[in-house]
Every structure is written in structure tokens, then in C-alpha cells.
N, C-alpha and C positions, 0 to 999 in steps of 0.2 A: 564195722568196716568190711566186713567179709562178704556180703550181698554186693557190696559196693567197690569192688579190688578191681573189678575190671573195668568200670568206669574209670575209679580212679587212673589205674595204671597207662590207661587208655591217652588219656589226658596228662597227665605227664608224661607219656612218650614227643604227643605232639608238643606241649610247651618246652620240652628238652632237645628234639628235632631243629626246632626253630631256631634257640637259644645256640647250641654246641651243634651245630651242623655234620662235624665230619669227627669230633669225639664224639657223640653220644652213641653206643651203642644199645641198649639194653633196660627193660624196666621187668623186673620179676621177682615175685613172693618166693623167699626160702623156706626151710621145713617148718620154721619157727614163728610164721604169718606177717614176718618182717620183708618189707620190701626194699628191694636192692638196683640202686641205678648204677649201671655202669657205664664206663667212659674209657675211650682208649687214650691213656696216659700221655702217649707223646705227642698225639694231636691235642690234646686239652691245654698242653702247655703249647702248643703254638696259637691257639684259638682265645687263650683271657686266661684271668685265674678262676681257676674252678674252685677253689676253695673257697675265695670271697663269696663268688656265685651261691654256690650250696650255704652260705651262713646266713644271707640275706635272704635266699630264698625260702629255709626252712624260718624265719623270724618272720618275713612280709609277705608271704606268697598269698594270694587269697585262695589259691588252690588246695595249699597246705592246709589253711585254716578251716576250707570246706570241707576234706576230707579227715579233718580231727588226726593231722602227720603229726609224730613228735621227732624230734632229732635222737637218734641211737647213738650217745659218745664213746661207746666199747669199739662199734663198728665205723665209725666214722672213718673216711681216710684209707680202708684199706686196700691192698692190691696184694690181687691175684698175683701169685708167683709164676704160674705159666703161662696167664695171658698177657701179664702186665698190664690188664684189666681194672 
């Protein structure tokens, strides 16, 4: 994956652009070589549910399955306290 992060990343920004228009902020590797999408919380709930989105997306995305993604369930879900991120 590491040769390939920023193709990946690349491509999930534009498929997350598309998708959450005015939540999606944000696609970037933490220290840990996990990759973190972020989304502005109170636009995401006026835009769909983001939740459903991310479950369906990490189980059928053919992007996910090209880049060998798996779902992180420790980090799943959370938010930033000062960004509300």
C-alpha cells in the first residue's frame, strides 16, 4: 500500500468530493499508515447518512477492494473534539 497511498488517497478524495460535496473534507495517512477520511460533521448530517455510506462503501467499493482497504472498528466513527471533524 505504501508505493500506492497516494494514488489511493488521490482517488478517494475525488470519489468522496463527488459523493459528500460540502462534508467531505480531508483524506490523510496518520503516524500509523492508517488512512483517515474526514468529514464536517454537521454538513454530513444534512447531506445523507454517512454512516450507512462508509459501511457500504468499505464492503462494495471496487476502489476499496483495489486498494486492499480494510475497515478500522477502534477508529471507526470518531470525532475530532476541536474540529468536530
Amino acid at each position: 500500500m505504501r508505493g500506492r497511498a497516494e494514488d489511493c488517497m488521490l482517488a478517494l478524495c475525488r470519489q468522496l468530493s463527488d459523493d459528500w460535496p460540502t462534508a467531505f473534507l480531508q483524506v490523510f495517512e496518520d503516524r500509523s499508515g492508517a488512512l483517515v477520511l474526514s468529514f464536517d460533521r454537521t454538513c454530513a448530517v444534512v447531506e445523507g447518512d454517512l454512516s450507512a455510506y462508509m459501511q457500504n462503501l468499505a464492503k462494495n467499493s471496487a476502489l476499496v477492494a483495489e486498494y486492499h482497504l480494510a475497515k478500522d472498528g477502534i477508529q471507526w466513527g470518531l470525532v475530532d473534539p476541536e474540529t468536530q471533524a
